[in-house]
N, C-alpha and C positions, 0 to 999 in steps of 0.2 A: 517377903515380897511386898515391894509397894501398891498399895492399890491408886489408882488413877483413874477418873474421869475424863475423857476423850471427848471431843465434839470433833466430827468428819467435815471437813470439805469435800462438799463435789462438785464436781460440773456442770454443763449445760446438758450431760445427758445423765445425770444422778451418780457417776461412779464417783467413787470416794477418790481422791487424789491430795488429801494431804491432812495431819489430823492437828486440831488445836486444845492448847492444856490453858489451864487456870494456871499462872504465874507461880502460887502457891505449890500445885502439884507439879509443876516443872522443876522445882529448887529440890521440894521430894526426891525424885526421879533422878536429878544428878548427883546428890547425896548420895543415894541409893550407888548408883553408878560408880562414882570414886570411890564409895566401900567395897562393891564388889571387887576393881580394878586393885584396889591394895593387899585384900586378901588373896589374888592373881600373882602378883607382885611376890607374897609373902611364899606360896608354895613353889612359887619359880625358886624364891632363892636355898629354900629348904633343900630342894631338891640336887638344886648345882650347889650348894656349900660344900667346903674340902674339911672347916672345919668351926666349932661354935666355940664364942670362950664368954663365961655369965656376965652378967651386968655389973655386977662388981669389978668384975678385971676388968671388962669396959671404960668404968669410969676411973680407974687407977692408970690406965694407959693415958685417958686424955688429962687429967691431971699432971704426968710426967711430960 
């Protein structure tokens, strides 16, 4: 998990209503993000796949 430092915006009657990152910790946090989303990604297609063929025969097909 990434850790993050938040600073809240709030209002004129103190509720929070929006939160701000350090630039630094935002690029974190998307990183973070498109990791999570490909490893998403990855067990979708585990799941729906009919069928796997190894990296070897991978790269012997795209060579032909």
């Amino acid at each position: 998990m990434v850790q993050v430092k938040e600073k809240y915006v709030t209002d004129g009657n103190g509720r929070k209503v929006a939160v701000q990152l350090d630039l630094k910790e935002y690029r974190k946090l998307r990183e973070y993000l498109e990791d999570l989303q490909d490893a998403l990604d990855l067990k979708r297609a585990k799941a729906t796949a009919r069928k796997f063929i190894s990296f070897e025969e991978l790269g012997r097909r795209l060579k032909a």
